[in-house]
N, C-alpha and C positions, 0 to 999 in steps of 0.2 A: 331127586334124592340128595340131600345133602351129605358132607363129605363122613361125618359120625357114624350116620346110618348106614353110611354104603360102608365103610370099615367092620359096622355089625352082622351084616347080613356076608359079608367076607369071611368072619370071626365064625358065625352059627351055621354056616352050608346054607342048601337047601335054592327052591326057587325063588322069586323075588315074588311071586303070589305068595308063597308059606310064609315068606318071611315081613308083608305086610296085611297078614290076615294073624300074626302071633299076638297074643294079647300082653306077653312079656316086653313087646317093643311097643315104649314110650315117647311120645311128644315132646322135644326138648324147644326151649323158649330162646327165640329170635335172640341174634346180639345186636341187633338194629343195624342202622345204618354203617356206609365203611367211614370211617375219620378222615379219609381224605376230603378236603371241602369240596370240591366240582364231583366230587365222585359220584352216583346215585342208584349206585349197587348196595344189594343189603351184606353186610359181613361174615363171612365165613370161617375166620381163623383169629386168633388171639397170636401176638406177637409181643405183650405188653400195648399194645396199638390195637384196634378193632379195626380191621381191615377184609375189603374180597379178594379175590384170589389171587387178579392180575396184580393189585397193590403189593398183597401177600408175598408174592414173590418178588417184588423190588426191593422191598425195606431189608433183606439181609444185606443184601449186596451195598445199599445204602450205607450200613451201620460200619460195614468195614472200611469205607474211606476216611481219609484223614478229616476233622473238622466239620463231619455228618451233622447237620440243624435241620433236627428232626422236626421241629414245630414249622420249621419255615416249610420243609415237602410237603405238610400235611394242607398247608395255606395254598399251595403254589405250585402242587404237579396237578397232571393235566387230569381228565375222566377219563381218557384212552378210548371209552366208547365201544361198541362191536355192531356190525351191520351198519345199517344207518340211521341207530338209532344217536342223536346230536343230545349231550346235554350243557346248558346255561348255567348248573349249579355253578357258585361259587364267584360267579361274575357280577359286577353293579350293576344296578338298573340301567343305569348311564349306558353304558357300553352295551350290554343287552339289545336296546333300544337302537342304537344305530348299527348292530349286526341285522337286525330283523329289516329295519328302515331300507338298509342296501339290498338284502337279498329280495325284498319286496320289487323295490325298484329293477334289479336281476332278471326278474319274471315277468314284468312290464315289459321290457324289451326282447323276450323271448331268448331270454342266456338260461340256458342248464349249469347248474353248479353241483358238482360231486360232491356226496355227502363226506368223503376224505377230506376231500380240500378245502370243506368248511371246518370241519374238526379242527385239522391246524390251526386255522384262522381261529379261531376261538381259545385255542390253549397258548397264543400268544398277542391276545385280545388287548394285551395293554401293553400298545405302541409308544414304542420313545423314538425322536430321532437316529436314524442310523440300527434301529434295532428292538430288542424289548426289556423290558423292568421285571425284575422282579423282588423287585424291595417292598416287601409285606402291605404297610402303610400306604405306598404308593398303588398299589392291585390293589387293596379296598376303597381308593376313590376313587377308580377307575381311569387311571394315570396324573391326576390332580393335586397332586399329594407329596411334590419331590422336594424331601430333603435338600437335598444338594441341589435345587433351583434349578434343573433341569441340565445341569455340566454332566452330561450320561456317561461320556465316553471314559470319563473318570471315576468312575463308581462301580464294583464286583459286582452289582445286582443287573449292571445291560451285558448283553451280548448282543450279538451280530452273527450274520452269514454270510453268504454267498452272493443272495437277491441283492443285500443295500451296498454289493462293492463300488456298481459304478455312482450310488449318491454320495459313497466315502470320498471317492476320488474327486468329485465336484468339489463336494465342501470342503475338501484340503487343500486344492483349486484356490477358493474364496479367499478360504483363511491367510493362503501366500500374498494372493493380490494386496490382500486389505491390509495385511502387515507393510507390503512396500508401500502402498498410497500412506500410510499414517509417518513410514519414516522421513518420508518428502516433503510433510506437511511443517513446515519451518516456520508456519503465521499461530500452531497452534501451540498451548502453554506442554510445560514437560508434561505434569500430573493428566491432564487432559490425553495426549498421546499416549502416556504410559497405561492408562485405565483401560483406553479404547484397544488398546494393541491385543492382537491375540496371542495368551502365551503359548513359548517355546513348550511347557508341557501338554497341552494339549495337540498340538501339532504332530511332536513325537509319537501320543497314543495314537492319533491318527493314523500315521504312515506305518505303525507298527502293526495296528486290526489291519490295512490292508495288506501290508505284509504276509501276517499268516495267513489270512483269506487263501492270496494270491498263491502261496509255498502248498499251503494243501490240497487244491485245486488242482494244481502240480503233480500231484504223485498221483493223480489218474489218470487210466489211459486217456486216449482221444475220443474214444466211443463214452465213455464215462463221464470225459467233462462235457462232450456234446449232449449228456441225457440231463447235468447238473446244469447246465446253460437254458436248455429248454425249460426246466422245471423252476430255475429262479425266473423265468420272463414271467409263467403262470403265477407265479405267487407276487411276484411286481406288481402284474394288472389287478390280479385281485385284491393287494391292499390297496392301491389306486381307486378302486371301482367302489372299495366297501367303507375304507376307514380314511382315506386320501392318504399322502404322509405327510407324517405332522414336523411341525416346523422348529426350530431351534428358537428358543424364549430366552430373550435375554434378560439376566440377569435382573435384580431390583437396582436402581441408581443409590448409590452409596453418597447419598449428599450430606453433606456435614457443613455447619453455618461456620466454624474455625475456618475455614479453607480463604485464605483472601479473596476478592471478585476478582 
């Protein structure tokens, strides 16, 4: 019974036989689907949005943050799901395709995957280095599609957790080495070293995601961080096993024919 109905038969008394044997209680027409795209629940409530119930009750709380973009949630929060029922709405084909392709492979090897921990894996289906995208454009090519040429760590649409601190710590690793090999390099021209060199601001965003990482991680107990230890290892392997992790793209070569040889 939907939420109308069950408010009228609240309103008129009586049993819930009387009250769908009245010939006064009418058939009201579907509001379709809910606007969130992955979602594929039909909608129950008007917000100015058509929305189910669980959305329903997000988008207030939404509306009251600072700088709320509201088309972008509609794009880009998850289906939330219930039971095990998994839904693909809202994802490329691309990406579709190699969630299905791994978990195939999954069952070949006789691995059980929880219908939870696929969900996750889905609702941040579109992996960037170090984390996930959520910049419109880039979720409907199914990560192919970066603006900013893939400089993630620089961009409000990646985040990060817990799972990629120790890849954070590699690749800031990298980035030191590869800074001091380039300042030693005395055979090569300035423009040359200066292009290659990693900047000082990405290194800073660096050290600062692991930072908070690290600071939050912090403020739980021991038993706490031991249960958020174990759970980034499962979600490590599982993106390992399903999507690998993907690699740092360097940028397009900025060649310009002015440049002396």
């Amino acid at each position: 019974m939907c939420r109308t109905h069950r408010w009228q038969r609240i309103k008129r008394g009586g049993t819930l036989e009387e009250f769908l044997a009245d010939p006064a209680v009418k058939g009201l027409l579907s509001l379709g689907d809910c606007s969130v795209l992955a979602c594929n629940r039909q909608a129950v409530s008007e917000f100015g949005t058509r929305l189910c119930h669980p959305h329903g009750k997000q988008l207030p709380a939404l509306r009251r943050k600072p700088g709320c973009d509201e088309a972008r949630w509609l794009r880009t929060a998850p289906s939330g799901g219930f039971g095990v029922e998994i839904s693909f709405r809202g994802l490329p084909d691309l990406v579709v395709a190699q969630l299905l392709f791994g978990l195939q492979h999954r069952c070949h090897r006789g691995a059980r995957t929880e219908a939870g921990n696929f969900r996750v894996l889905i609702d941040s289906a579109v992996v960037v280095p170090f984390g996930t995208c959520s910049e419109p454009s880039n979720v409907a090519a199914g990560g192919g599609a970066c603006p900013l040429r893939f400089r993630c760590v620089g961009c409000d649409h990646f985040s990060t957790d817990v799972s990629y601190l120790s890849d954070l710590r590699t690749y800031l690793d990298d980035l030191l080495r590869q800074r001091e090999k380039l300042r030693s390099m005395a055979e090569a021209d300035d423009w040359a070293r200066t292009e290659a060199m990693p900047s000082d601001a990405e290194i800073t965003r660096i050290r600062r995601l692991i930072q908070r990482v690290t600071e939050d991680v912090g403020t739980l107990t021991e038993a706490e961080r031991g249960e958020i230890q174990r759970a980034a290892q499962v979600v490590r392997q599982m993106r390992q096993n399903f999507l690998g992790m993907p690699r740092i793209r360097q940028p397009l070569p900025d060649l310009r024919p002015e440049r002396p040889a």
